[in-house]
C-alpha angles and dihedrals in degrees: 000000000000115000102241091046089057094044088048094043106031101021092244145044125205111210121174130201094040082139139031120234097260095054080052091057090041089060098043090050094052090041088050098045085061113045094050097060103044129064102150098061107128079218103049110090120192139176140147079267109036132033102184134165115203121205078026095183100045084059102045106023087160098076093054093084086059095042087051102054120155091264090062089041088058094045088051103048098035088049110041108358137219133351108046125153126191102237100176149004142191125179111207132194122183116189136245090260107027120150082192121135157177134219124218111287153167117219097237111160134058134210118249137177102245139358109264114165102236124165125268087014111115153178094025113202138181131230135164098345084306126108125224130197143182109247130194115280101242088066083053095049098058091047123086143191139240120192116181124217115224087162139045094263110202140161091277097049103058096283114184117254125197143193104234117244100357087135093083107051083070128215109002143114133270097236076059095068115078100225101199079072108045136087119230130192133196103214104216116193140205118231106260088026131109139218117205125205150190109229097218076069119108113241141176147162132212124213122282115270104166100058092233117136112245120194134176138190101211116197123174126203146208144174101196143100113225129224138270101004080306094145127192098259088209096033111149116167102215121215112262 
């Protein structure tokens, strides 16, 4: 099945081989040299569960030539065109033995550079110096995600599972969905491959069983202004 027929249809789209083995190596070396060296980073977060780097590429802006290869270039552009932006990116890495967790969920806020009260933009919060807000929901539902995979990511790692085509009931809560009636996918992933996602989808992870390692460089995209002066706190335009 084509890709943007499956993000528009299902909320998300697995592909596998978007980067050879050594572009993986490449990215776990940069990552690596950093983080080793680092432990007072206000963006870096780590715990026996969760090793994360928020404003990834702003970090760590070397490994953005090997995320962009010409593969990704050509997703990007076949599946959704021209304009994006990347406006925000984590790395996780969840050990080998992490208990750690997430409940089902929608991405529903976006990072910005300052608190303006504009209408129809809600439950404002503050992290790392860096301020988040609810939009509405039609600016959600043109951005998408990219989460790539450094690991083999299956059911017994923390792979992502999702509820298909939530995206497209909008804003709502998941005590909201009536299960028994719902189809849910866990994305498994090759490593070197990517999911992408909606982030009006429901997703979730479960705890780590297998003792294997998962990590996952997340990058969300947009192609919009937004309103008022309000700027994209993370925004880097990439290279096509």
């Amino acid at each position: 099945m084509n890709s943007l027929i499956e993000i528009n249809t299902e909320g998300f789209a697995i592909k596998n081989d978007v980067y050879t083995k050594n572009e993986i190596e490449k990215l776990i070396s940069l990552i690596e040299n950093i983080t080793e060296n680092e432990t007072t980073n206000a963006t870096f977060r780590k715990s026996k569960d969760l090793f994360a780097i928020r404003q990834f590429h702003k970090e760590i802006p070397e490994t953005l030539d090997f995320i962009f290869n010409q593969n990704l270039k050509e997703i990007i552009e076949s599946n959704f065109g021209a304009g994006y932006f990347i406006t925000k990116s984590i790395y996780f890495d969840k050990p080998e033995k992490s208990n750690w967790f997430v409940a089902y969920h929608k991405d529903l806020t976006i990072s910005v550079d300052k608190k303006i009260e504009i209408e129809n933009f809600e439950n404002w919060t503050i992290k790392q110096n860096q301020f988040a807000v609810q939009p509405p929901k039609e600016i959600l539902e043109n951005n998408f995600t990219i989460r790539i995979h450094i690991d083999k990511t299956t059911k017994d790692n923390g792979a992502l599972k999702v509820i298909n085509d939530s995206h497209s009931r909008g804003i709502l809560r998941i005590e909201n969905l009536d299960f028994e009636n719902e189809k849910e996918t866990i994305c498994e992933v090759e490593k070197g491959g990517i999911m992408i996602m909606k982030p009006l989808l429901f997703h979730a992870s479960n705890k780590t069983i297998n003792n294997e390692r998962r990590r996952v460089i997340h990058i969300e995209f947009s192609n919009q202004r937004l309103p008022a002066g309000l700027e994209w706190s993370e925004k880097i335009i990439t290279e096509n």
